[in-house]
MARNUDO-164274 format. One record per residue (C-alpha): residue number from 1; residue in one letter; chain; y, z, x. Coordinates in steps of 0.1 Angstrom, whole numbers, m for minus. Each point is the difference from the previous one (the first is absolute). Example, Ala and Ser with C-alpha at 12.3 -4.5 7.8 and 13.67 -1.06 7.14 Angstrom:
<drenke k="1" r="a" c="A" y="m45" z="78" x="123"/>
<drenke k="2" r="s" c="A" y="34" z="m7" x="14"/>
This chain:
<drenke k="1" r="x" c="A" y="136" z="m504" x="m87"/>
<drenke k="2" r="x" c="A" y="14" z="17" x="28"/>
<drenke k="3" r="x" c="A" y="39" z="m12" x="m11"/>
<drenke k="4" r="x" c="A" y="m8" z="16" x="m38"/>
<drenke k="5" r="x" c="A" y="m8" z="32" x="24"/>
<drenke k="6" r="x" c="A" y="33" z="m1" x="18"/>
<drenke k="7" r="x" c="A" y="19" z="m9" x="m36"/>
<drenke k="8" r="x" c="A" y="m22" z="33" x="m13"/>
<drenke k="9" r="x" c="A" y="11" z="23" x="30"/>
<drenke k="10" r="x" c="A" y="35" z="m11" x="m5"/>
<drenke k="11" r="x" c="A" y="1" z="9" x="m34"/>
<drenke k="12" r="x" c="A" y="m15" z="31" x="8"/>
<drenke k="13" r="x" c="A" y="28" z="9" x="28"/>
<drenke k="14" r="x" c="A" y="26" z="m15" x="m25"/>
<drenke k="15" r="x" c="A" y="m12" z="24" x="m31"/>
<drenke k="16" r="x" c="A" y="0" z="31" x="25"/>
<drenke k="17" r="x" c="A" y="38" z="m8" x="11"/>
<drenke k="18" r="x" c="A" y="5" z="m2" x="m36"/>
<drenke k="19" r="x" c="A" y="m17" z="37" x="m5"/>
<drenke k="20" r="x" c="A" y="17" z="14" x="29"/>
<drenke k="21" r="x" c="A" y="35" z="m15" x="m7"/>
<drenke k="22" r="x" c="A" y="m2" z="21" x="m35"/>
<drenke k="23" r="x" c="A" y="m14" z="31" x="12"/>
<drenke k="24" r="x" c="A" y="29" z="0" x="26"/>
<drenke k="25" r="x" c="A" y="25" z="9" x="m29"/>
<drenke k="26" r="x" c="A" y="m21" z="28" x="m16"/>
<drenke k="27" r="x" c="A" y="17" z="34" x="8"/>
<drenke k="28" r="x" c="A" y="m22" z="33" x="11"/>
<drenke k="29" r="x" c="A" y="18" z="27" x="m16"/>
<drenke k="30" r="x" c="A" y="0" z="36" x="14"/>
<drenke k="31" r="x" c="A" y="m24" z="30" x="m2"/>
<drenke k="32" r="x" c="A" y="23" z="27" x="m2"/>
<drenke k="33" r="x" c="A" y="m18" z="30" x="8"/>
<drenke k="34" r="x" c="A" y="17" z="34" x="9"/>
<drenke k="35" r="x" c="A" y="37" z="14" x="m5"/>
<drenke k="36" r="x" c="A" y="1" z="25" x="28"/>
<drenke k="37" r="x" c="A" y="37" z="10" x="m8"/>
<drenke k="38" r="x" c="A" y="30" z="m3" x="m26"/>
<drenke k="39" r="x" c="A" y="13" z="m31" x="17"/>
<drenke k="40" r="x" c="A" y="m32" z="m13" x="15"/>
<drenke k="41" r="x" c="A" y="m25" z="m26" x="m10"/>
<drenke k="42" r="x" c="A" y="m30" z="m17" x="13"/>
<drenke k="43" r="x" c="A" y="m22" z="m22" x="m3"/>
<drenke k="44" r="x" c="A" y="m20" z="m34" x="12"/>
<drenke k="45" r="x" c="A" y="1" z="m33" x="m3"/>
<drenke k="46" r="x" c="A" y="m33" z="m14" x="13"/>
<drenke k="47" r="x" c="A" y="m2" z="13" x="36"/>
<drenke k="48" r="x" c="A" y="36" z="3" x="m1"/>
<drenke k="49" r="x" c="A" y="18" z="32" x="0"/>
<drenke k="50" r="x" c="A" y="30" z="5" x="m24"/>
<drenke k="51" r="x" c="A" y="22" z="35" x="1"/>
<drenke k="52" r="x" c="A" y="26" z="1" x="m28"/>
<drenke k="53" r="x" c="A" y="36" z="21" x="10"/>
<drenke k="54" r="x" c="A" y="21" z="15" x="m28"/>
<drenke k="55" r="x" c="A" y="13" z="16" x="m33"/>
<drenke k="56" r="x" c="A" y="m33" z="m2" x="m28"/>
<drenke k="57" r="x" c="A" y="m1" z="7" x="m33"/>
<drenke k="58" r="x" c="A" y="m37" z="m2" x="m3"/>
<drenke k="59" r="x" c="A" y="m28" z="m18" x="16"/>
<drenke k="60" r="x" c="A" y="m33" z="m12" x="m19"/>
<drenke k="61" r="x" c="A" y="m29" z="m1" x="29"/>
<drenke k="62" r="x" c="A" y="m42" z="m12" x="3"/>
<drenke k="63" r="x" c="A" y="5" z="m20" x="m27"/>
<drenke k="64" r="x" c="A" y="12" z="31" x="m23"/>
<drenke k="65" r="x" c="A" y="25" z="1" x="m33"/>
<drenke k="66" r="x" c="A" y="14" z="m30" x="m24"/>
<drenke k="67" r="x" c="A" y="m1" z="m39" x="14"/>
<drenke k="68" r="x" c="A" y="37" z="m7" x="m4"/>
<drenke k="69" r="x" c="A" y="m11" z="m32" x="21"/>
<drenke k="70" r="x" c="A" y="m5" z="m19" x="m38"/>
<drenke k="71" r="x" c="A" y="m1" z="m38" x="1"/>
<drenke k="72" r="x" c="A" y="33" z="m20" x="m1"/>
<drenke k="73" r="x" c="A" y="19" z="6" x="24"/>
<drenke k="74" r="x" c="A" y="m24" z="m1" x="28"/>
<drenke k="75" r="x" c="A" y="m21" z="m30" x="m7"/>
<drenke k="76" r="x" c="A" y="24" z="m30" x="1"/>
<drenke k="77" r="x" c="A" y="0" z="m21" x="30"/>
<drenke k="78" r="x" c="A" y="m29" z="3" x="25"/>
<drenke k="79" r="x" c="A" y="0" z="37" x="m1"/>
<drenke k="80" r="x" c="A" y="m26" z="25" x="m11"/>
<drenke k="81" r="x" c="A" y="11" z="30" x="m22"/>
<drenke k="82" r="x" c="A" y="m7" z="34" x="21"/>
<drenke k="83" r="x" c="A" y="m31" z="15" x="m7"/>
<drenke k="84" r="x" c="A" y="m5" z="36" x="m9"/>
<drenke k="85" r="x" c="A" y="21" z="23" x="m11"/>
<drenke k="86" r="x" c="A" y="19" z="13" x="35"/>
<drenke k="87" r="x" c="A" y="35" z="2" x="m2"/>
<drenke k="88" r="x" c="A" y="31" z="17" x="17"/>
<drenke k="89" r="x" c="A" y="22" z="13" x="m28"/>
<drenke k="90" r="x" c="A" y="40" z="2" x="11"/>
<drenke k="91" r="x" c="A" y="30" z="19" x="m16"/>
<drenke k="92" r="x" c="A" y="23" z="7" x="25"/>
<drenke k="93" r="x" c="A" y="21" z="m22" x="18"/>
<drenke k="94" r="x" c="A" y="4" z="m1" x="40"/>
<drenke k="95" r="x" c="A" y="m19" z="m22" x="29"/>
<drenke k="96" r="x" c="A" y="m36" z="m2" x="m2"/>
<drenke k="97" r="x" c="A" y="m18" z="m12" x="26"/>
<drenke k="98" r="x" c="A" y="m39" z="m19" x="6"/>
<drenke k="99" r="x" c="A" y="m20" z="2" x="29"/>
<drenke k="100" r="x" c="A" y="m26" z="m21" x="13"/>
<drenke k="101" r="x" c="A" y="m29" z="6" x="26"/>
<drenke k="102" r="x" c="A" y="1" z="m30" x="14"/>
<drenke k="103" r="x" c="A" y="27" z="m35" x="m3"/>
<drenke k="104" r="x" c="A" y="m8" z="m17" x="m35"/>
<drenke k="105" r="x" c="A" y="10" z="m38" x="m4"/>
<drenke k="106" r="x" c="A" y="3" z="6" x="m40"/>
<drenke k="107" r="x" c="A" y="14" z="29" x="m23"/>
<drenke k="108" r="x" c="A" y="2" z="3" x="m38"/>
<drenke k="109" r="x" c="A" y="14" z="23" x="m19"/>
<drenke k="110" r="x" c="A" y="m13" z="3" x="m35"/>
<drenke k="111" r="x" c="A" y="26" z="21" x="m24"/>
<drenke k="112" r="x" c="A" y="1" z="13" x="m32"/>
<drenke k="113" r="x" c="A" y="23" z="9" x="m28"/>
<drenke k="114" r="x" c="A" y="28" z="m1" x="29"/>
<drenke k="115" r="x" c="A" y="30" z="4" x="m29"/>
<drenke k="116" r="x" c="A" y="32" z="m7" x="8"/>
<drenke k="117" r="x" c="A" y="m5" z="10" x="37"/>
<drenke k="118" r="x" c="A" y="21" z="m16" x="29"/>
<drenke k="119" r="x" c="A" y="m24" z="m2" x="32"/>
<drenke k="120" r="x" c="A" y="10" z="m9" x="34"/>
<drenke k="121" r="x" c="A" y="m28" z="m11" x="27"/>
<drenke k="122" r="x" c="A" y="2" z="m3" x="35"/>
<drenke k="123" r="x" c="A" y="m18" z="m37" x="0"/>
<drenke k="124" r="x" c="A" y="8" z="m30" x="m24"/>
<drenke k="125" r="x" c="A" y="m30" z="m9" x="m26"/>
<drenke k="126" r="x" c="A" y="m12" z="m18" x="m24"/>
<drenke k="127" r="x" c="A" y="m6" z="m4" x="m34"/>
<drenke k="128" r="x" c="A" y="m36" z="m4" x="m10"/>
<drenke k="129" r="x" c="A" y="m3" z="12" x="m31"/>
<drenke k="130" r="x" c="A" y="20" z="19" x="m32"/>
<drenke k="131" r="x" c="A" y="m1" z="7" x="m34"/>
<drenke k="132" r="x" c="A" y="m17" z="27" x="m29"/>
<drenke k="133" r="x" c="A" y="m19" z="25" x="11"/>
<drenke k="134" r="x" c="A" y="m9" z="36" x="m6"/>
<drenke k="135" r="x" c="A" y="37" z="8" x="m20"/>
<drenke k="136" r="x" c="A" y="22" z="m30" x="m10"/>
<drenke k="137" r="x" c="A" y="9" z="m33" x="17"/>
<drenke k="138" r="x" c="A" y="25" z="m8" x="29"/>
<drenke k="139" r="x" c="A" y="6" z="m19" x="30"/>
<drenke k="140" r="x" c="A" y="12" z="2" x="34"/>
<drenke k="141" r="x" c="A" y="35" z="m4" x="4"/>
<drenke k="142" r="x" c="A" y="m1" z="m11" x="34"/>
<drenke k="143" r="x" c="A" y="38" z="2" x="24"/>
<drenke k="144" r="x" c="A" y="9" z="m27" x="18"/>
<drenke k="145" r="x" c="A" y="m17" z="11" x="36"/>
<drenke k="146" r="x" c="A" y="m32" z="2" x="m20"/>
<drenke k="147" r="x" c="A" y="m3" z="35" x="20"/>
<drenke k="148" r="x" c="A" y="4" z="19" x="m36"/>
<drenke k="149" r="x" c="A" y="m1" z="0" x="m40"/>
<drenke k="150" r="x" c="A" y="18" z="18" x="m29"/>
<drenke k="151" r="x" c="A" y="m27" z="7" x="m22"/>
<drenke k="152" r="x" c="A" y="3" z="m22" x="m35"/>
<drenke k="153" r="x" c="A" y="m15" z="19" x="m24"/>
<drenke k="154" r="x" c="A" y="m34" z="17" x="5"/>
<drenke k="155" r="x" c="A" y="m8" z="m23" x="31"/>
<drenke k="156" r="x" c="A" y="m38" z="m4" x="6"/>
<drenke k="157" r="x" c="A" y="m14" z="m19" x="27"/>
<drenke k="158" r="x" c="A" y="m4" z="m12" x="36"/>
<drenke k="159" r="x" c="A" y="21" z="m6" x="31"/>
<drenke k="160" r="x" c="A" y="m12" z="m19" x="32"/>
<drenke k="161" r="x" c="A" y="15" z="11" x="33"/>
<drenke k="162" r="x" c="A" y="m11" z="m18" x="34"/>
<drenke k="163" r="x" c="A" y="m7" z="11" x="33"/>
<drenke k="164" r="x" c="A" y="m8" z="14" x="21"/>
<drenke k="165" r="x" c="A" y="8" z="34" x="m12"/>
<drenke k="166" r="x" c="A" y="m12" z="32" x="16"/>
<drenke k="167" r="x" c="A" y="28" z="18" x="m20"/>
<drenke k="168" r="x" c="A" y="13" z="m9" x="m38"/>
<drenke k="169" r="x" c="A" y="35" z="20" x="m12"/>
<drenke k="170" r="x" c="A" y="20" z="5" x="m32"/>
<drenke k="171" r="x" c="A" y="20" z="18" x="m24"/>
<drenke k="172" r="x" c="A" y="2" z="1" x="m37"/>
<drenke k="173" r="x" c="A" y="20" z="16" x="m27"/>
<drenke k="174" r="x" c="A" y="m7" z="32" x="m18"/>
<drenke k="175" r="x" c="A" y="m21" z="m7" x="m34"/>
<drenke k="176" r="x" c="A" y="m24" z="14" x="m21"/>
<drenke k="177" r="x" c="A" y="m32" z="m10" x="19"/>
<drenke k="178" r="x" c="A" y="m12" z="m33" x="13"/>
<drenke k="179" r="x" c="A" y="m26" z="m6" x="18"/>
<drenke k="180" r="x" c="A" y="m16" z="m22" x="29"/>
<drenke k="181" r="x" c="A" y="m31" z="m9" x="22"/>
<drenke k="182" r="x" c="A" y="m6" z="m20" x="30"/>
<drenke k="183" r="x" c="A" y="m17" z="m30" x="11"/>
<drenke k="184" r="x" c="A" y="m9" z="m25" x="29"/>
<drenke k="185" r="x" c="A" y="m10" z="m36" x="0"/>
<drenke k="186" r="x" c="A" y="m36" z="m3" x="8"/>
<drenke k="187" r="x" c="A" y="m16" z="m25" x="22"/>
<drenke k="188" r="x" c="A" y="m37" z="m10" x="0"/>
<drenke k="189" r="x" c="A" y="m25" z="22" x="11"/>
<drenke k="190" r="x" c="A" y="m25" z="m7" x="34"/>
<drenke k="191" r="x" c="A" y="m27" z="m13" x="m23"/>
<drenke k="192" r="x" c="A" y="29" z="m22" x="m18"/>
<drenke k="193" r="x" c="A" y="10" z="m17" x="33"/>
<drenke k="194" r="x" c="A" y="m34" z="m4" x="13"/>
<drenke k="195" r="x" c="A" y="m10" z="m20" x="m28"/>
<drenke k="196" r="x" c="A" y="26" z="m21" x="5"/>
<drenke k="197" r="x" c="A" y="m4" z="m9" x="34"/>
<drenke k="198" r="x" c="A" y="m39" z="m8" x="m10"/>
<drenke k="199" r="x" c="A" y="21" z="m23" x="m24"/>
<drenke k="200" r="x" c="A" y="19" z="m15" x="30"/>
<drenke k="201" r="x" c="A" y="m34" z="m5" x="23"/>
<drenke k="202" r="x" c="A" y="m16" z="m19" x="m29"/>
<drenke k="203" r="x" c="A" y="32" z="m23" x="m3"/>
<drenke k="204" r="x" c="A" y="m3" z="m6" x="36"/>
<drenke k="205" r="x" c="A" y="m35" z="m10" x="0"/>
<drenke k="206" r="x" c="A" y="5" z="m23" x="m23"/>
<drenke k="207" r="x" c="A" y="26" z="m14" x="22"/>
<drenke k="208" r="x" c="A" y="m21" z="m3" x="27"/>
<drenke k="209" r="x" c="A" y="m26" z="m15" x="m16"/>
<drenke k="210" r="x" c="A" y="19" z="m26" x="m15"/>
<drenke k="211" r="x" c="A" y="18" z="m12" x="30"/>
<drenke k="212" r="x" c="A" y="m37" z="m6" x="18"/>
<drenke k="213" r="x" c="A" y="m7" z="m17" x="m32"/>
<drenke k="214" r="x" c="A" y="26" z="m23" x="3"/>
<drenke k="215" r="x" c="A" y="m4" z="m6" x="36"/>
């Protein structure tokens, strides 16, 4: 009885790795809430703090306007699409600049309708995710530092850059607008972890239990 307890509690422990392995990939995408200026954004990120630097075209805050965040583009892989309707519209090319409140182990960038533009970041990335969206199809046409992309048609989708990153940088091409919002990999919560280490005393129990057993 007691080793069909220890198989039970391992299972459990086991499942809950599982669970938290998955939710580590989920993204939390920003709460942009005010635009105190004509080149100035911000917003949140959970309890992080995110300032946005540069030209805008428009901005879309609170969950306000038209979801250009459609599925498609944002969706493949193991990334969720953004959720709202926030966005950071861009027609003007020039350096443009993100701020965080704190060092961030994980950034995505989520884009859309990003026509024809060349960007150029200050980190390298990766490609998590591209195709249809809002207008028309594209893809990333990544260069060969994988630091930047000419846009391939109307590109929607995601980018992963790592960290840590206090500071993210880039420039992009003059174009009709396209737009953007940020994310950060999310880790599981207190209430996540503490389950999990219930998990682990369980498994341990057992263990005990089984060695006296066998003694």
């Amino acid at each position: 009885m007691k080793i069909v307890k220890f198989a039970t509690s391992l299972a459990v422990a086991g499942t809950m790795l599982a669970a938290t392995a998955a939710g580590a990939v989920t993204v939390q995408w920003a709460t942009l809430t005010s635009q105190p200026d004509a080149t100035t954004v911000v917003g949140n990120i959970g309890a992080v703090g995110v300032t946005y630097s540069g030209a805008i075209s428009f901005t879309q805050l609170n969950n306000a306007g038209t979801d250009y965040w459609v599925d498609g583009g944002y969706t493949q892989s193991l990334v969720n699409r953004p959720l709202g309707t926030d966005v950071i519209a861009l027609n003007a090319g020039g350096v443009k600049t993100l701020t965080f409140s704190q060092p961030v182990s994980t950034v995505y960038l989520a884009f859309t309708s990003w026509n024809g533009n060349v960007v150029q970041f200050d980190h390298a990335f990766s490609v998590v995710s591209q195709g249809c969206g809002y207008w028309g199809c594209g893809a990333f046409n990544v260069n060969g530092t994988s630091d930047g992309f000419g846009g391939n048609g109307e590109v929607h989708g995601v980018l992963k850059f790592s960290g840590p990153i206090t500071s993210l940088s880039f420039t992009d091409t003059n174009e009709n607008w396209h737009g953007f919002t940020i994310g950060l990999g999310t880790v599981p919560d207190t209430a996540t972890w503490m389950t999990m280490i219930a998990g682990f005393g369980l498994v341990g129990i057992g263990m005990r239990r089984r060695r006296t057993l066998a003694v």
